[in-house]
KEPA-496417 format. One line per field, with one value per residue (C-alpha): residue number from 0; residue in three letters; x, y, z. Coordinates in steps of 0.2 Angstrom, whole numbers, plus 2048, in hexadecimal, padded with zeros to 3 digits. Example, Ala and Ser with C-alpha at 12.3 -4.5 7.8 and 13.67 -1.06 7.14 Angstrom:
seq	c(0  1) .
type	c(ALA  SER) .
px	c(83E  844) .
py	c(7EA  7FB) .
pz	c(827  824) .
END
This chain:
seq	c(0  1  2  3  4  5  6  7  8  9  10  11  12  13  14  15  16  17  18  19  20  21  22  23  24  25  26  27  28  29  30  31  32  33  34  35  36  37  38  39  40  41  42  43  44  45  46  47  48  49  50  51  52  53  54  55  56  57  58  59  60  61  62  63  64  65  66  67  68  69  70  71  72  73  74  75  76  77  78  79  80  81  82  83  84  85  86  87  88  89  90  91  92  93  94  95  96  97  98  99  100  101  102  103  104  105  106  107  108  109  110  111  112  113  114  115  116  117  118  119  120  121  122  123  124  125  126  127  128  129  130  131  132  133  134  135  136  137  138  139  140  141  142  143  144  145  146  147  148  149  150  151  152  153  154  155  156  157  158  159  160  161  162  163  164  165  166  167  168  169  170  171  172  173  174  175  176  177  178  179  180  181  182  183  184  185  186  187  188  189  190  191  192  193  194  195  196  197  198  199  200  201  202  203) .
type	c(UNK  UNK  UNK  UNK  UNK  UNK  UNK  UNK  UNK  UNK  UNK  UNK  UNK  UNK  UNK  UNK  UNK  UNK  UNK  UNK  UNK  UNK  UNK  UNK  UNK  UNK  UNK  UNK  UNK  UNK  UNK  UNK  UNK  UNK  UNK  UNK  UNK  UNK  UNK  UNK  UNK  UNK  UNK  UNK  UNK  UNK  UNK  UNK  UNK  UNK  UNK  UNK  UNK  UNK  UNK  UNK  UNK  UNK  UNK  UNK  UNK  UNK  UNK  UNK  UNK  UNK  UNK  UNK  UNK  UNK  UNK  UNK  UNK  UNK  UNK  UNK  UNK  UNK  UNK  UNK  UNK  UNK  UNK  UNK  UNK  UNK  UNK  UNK  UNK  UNK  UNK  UNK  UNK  UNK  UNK  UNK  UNK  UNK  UNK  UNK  UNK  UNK  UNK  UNK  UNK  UNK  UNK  UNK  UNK  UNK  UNK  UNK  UNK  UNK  UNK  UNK  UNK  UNK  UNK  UNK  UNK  UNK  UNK  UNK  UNK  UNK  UNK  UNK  UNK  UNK  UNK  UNK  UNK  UNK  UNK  UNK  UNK  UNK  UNK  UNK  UNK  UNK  UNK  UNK  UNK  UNK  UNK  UNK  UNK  UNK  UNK  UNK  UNK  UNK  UNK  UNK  UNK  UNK  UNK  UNK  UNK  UNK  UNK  UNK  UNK  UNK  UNK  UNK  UNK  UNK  UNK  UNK  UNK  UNK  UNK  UNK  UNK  UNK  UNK  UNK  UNK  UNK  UNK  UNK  UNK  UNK  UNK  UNK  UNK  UNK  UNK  UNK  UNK  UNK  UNK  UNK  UNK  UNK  UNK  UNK  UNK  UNK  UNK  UNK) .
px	c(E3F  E4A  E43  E3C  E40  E3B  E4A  E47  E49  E5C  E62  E5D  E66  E76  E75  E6F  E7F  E89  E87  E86  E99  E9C  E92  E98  E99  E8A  E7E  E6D  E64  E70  E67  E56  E5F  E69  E59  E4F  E60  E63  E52  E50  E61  E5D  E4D  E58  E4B  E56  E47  E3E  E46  E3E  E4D  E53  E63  E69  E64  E67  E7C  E79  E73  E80  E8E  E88  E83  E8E  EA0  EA8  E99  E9A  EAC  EAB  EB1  EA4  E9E  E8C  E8F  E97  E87  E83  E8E  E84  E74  E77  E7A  E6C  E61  E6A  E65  E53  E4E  E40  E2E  E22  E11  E08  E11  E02  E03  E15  E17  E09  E11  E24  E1B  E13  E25  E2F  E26  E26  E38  E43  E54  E65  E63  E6C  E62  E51  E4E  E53  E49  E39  E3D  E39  E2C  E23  E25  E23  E13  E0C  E10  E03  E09  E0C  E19  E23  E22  E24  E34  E3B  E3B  E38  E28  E1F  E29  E37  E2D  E28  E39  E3D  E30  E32  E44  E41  E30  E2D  E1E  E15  E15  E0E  DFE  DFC  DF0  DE4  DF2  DEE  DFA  E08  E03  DF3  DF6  E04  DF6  DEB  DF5  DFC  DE8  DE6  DF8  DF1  DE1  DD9  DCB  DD1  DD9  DE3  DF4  DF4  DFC  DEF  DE2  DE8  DEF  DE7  DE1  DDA  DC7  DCF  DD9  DCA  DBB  DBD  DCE  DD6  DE8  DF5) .
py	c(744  73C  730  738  72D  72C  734  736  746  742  73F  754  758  74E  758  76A  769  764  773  77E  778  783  793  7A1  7AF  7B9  7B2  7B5  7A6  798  78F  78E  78B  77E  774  778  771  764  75D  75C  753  748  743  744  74F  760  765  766  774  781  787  786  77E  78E  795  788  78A  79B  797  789  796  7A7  79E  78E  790  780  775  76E  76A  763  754  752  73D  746  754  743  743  755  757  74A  74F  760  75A  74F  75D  768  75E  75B  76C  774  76F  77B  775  784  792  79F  79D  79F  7AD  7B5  7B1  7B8  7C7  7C9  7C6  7D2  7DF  7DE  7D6  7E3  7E7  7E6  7D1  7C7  7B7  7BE  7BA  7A7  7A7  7AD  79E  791  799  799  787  782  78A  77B  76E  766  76A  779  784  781  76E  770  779  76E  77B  779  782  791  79D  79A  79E  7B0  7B1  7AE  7B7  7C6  7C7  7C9  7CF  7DA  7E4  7D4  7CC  7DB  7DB  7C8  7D1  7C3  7B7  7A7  79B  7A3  798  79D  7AE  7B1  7A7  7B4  7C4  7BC  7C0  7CE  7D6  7D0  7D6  7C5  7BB  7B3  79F  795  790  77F  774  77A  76E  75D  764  75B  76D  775  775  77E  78C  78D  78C  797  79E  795  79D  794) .
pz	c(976  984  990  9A0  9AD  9C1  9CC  9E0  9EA  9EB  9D8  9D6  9E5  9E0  9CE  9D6  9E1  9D5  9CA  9DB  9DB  9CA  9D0  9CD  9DB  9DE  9D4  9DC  9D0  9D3  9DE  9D6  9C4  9CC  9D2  9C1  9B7  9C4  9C3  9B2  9B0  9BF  9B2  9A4  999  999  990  9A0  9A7  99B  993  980  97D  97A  98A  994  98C  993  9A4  9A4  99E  9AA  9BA  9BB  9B2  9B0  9B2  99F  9A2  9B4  9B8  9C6  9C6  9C6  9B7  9AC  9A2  99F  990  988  98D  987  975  974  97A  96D  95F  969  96B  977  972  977  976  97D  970  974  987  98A  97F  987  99A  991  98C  99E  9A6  99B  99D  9B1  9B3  9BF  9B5  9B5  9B8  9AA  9AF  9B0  99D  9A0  9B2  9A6  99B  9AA  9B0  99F  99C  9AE  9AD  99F  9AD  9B8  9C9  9D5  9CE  9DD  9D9  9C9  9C8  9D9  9E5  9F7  9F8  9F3  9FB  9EF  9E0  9E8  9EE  9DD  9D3  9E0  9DA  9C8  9C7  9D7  9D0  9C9  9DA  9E2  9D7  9DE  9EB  9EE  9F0  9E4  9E0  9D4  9C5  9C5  9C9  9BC  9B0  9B4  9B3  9A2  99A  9A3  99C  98B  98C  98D  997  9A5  9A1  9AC  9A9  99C  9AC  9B8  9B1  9B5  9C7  9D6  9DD  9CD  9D5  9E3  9DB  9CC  9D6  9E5  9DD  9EA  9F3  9FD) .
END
């Protein structure tokens, strides 16, 4: 696997406006995957951003055109990176959660979005890590995950009626759509707020 290594606020900026350079016209998701990709390229762990090599081509290819050609002093690397992510491969570690939280997005997505399928694939994954969602995908806050899971997901978000914290919540609904007990997201358990959320079923 590569190396993670410690990047500041600024290095993901640099790389999310760099591939913001290449977006193409109205594309609702190019912001949010230009800081998923741009922070995982910023750490140099591609795999981070939750996408498959494949899907990650495909986001690369439908939302930033020219990007794996540019000759951006920034973008230098990602030809590189890709191909040793290519050989790499995505490692899943949680195989039964994140096909349960797939199955769960699917079946609310709202149609007619190309990227929804890909925007599933970060969530899934982002859901293992041991943050906030919002954190863990370097957002700005909370309101840019229900601003993004309000695009794709509208009906999911509306059964969020006692308003916890989306990673729980889309923990939560995962089980439910399964017909399982209750479990929180893998990630939750080694967040700094997980007696919070699991003890009083906490919102923010």
């Amino acid at each position: 696997m590569n190396a993670v290594v410690a990047n500041s606020p600024q290095d993901t900026a640099t790389m999310a406006c760099a591939l913001l350079r290449h977006a193409a016209p109205g594309q609702p998701d190019a912001v949010f995957f230009a800081t998923v990709i741009g922070k995982s390229l910023a750490l140099r762990d591609l795999a981070r951003c939750g996408l498959a090599p494949g899907e990650l081509d495909e986001a690369l290819t439908q939302l930033f055109p020219g990007a794996q050609d540019s000759r951006d002093p920034a973008l230098a690397k990602l030809p590189a990176q890709l191909a040793a992510y290519a050989a790499q491969g995505l490692d899943d570690p949680q195989p039964g959660f994140t096909l349960l939280l797939r199955v769960l997005l699917d079946a609310y997505g709202a149609p007619g979005c190309a990227s929804m399928p890909l925007v599933t694939s970060v969530l899934a994954h982002a859901c293992l890590r041991p943050d906030h969602l919002w954190r863990d995908l370097g957002l700005s806050g909370r309101e840019d995950v229900t601003a993004l899971l309000t695009r794709h997901y509208p009906e999911l978000v509306a059964r969020n009626t006692r308003n916890l914290r989306w990673k729980q919540f889309l923990a939560y609904a995962a089980c439910e759509h399964a017909g399982l007990p209750a479990a929180a997201a893998p990630g939750c358990a080694a967040c700094e707020d997980h007696d919070f959320c699991y003890g009083q079923a906490g919102a923010d």
